[in-house]
Structure formats: C-alpha cells, structure tokens
C-alpha positions in Angstrom: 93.3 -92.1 59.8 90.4 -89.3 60.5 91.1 -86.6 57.8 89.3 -83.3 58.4 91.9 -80.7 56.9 90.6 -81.6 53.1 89.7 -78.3 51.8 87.6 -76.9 54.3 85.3 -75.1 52.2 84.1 -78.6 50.8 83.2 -80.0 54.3 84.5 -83.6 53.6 86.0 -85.8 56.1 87.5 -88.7 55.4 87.1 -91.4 57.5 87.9 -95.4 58.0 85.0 -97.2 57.1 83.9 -99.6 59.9 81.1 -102.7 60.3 79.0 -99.9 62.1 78.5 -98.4 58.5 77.8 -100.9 56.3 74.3 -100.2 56.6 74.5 -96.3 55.6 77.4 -97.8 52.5 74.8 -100.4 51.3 71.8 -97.9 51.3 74.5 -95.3 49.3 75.1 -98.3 46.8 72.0 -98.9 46.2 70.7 -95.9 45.4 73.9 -95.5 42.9 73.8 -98.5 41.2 73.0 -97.4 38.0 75.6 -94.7 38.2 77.9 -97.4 40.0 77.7 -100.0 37.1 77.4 -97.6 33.4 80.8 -98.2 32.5 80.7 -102.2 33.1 82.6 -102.3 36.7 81.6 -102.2 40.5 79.3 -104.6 39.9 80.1 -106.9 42.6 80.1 -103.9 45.0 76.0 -103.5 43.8 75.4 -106.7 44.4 76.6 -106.7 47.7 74.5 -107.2 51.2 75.0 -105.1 54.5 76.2 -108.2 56.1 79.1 -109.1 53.6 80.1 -104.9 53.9 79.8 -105.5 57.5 82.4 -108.2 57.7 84.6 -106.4 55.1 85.1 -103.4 56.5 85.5 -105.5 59.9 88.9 -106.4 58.5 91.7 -104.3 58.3 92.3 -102.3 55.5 92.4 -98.8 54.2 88.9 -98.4 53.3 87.4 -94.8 53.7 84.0 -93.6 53.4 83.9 -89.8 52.2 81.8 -87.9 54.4 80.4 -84.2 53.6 78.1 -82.6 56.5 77.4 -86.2 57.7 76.5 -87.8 54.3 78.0 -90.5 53.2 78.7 -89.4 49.3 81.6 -92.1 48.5 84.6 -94.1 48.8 88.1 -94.4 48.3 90.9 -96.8 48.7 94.3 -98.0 49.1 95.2 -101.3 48.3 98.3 -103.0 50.0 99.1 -104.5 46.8 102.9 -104.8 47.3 103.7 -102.5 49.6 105.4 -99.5 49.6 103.1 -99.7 46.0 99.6 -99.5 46.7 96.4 -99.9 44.3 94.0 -96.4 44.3 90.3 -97.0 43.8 87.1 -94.6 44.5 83.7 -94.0 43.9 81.2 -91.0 44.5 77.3 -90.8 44.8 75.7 -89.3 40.9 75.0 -86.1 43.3 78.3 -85.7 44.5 80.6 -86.0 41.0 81.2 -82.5 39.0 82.3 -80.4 42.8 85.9 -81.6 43.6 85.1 -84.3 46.0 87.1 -86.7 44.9 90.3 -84.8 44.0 89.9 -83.8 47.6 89.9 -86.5 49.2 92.4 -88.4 46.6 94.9 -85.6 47.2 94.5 -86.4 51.3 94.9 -90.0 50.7 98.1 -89.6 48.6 99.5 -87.7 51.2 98.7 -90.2 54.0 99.9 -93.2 51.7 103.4 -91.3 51.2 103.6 -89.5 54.9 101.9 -92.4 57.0 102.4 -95.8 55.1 105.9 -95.0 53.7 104.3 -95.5 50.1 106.3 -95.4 47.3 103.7 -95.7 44.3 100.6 -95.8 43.6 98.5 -97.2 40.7 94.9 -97.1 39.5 92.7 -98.6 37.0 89.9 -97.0 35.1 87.7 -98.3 32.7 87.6 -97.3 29.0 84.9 -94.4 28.6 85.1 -93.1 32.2 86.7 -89.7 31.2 85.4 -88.1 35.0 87.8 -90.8 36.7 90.8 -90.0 34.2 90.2 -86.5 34.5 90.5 -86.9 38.5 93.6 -89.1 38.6 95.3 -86.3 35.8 94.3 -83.7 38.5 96.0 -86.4 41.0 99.1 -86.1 38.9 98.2 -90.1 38.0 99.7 -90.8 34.2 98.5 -93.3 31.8 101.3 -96.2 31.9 99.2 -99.2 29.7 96.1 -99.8 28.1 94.4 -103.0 28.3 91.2 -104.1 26.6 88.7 -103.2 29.0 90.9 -100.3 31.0 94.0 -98.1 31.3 96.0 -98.4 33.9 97.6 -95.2 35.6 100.8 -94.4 38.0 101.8 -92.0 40.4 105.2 -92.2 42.3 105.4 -91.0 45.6 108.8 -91.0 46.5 110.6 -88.0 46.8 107.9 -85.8 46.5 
C-alpha cells in the first residue's frame, strides 16, 4: 500500500517501510529519542541499530513510514494480531506532533485495514500520561475498553462501517 490521497493539503504519503530505509528510520529515531522514550515505552525501538531495522522491515508486515515532502516524520502500524483484529501503533518526530499528521495518516490506515485486509477490529495501547496519543485515537473514533497499570487499552470496530 502507497497512500497519497491523505489530506492533500498536509503533503503526507504513506508508504511501506522497506530494508532500503532503515538508515533514514534509525537517523529519525535517533534524533527522537528523548521524545520517543518520556512516557516509559519505545525504548527498544531507541535502542535499535540500522541493521536490526533493516532486517525487520525486510519481513513482511504492515509497517509504514509517514512521509511529508520527502521527510520521514514517523510511523504507523498494523499488527496481525488475530486477524480480521489487528493491533494499531504509531509514532511521530517532536517537530511533527500538534499538525494532524497522525490522524491523517491513522484515518488512511483504518480505511486500508477495513477496505484491503478485511479487518474487523482494531485495538491500541497507550501509556498512562500520553494525553497527545489518546487525544488522536478519540479523533480516530478509538474508545477506552481497559485500564492496566502501565496503559489503557483502546478499540475501534471496523465492521460495518
């Protein structure tokens, strides 16, 4: 999946992520870490190298860098949990929260999960003081289902809509 058609006045394209960008992803990580680990999580994405995002995104998977006038400013996922229910996870560059990215490109991935990969759910976990995140999955039409200690837990069926 190449997604162009997100809000064209944004300039994002969403695209798969591939071996071929794992240097561009690790520079992007790197120079988000501190934004990337405040609330406790991605911390095993910091301490990744090129090599192991290399050989990740040489699998298959829906993994998409989010791209905006060639810049690489974040990420987003599906996760073939159990499918037709799928796990949602993303991430943006410090510069890049606060401007719609992410409910951008989230509202183009929903759509592909339910119009291209039959998808009947999908849930996403964020953790406990990252009030951006929730505030993007509420846009997303994602509601609180469970809280654990460290995060809540949000679902948002698919099916039928």
């Amino acid at each position: 999946m190449q997604r162009s058609d997100l809000r064209a006045d944004l300039g994002l394209v969403l695209r798969p992520l591939s071996a071929a960008d794992a240097g561009r992803y690790h520079r992007v990580v790197q120079a988000n870490r501190a934004h990337l680990t405040q609330f406790g999580n991605y911390e095993e994405e910091v301490a990744g190298t090129e090599r192991d995002f290399a050989e990740g995104f040489a699998t298959p998977g829906h993994r998409y860098g989010i791209w905006r006038g060639g810049e690489l400013i974040g990420r987003i996922d599906l996760v073939a949990v159990d499918p037709p229910r799928y796990g949602f996870g993303f991430w943006l560059a410090a510069h890049a929260t606060g401007c719609g990215y992410a409910t951008a490109a989230g509202a183009a991935l929903l759509a592909h999960a339910r119009d291209e990969l039959g998808a009947s759910d999908v849930y996403a976990g964020v953790t406990h003081g990252n009030d951006r995140s929730v505030a993007v999955l509420r846009r997303l039409g994602f509601q609180p289902i469970v809280d654990f200690d460290d995060y809540t837990r949000f679902h948002r069926p698919l099916a039928g809509v």
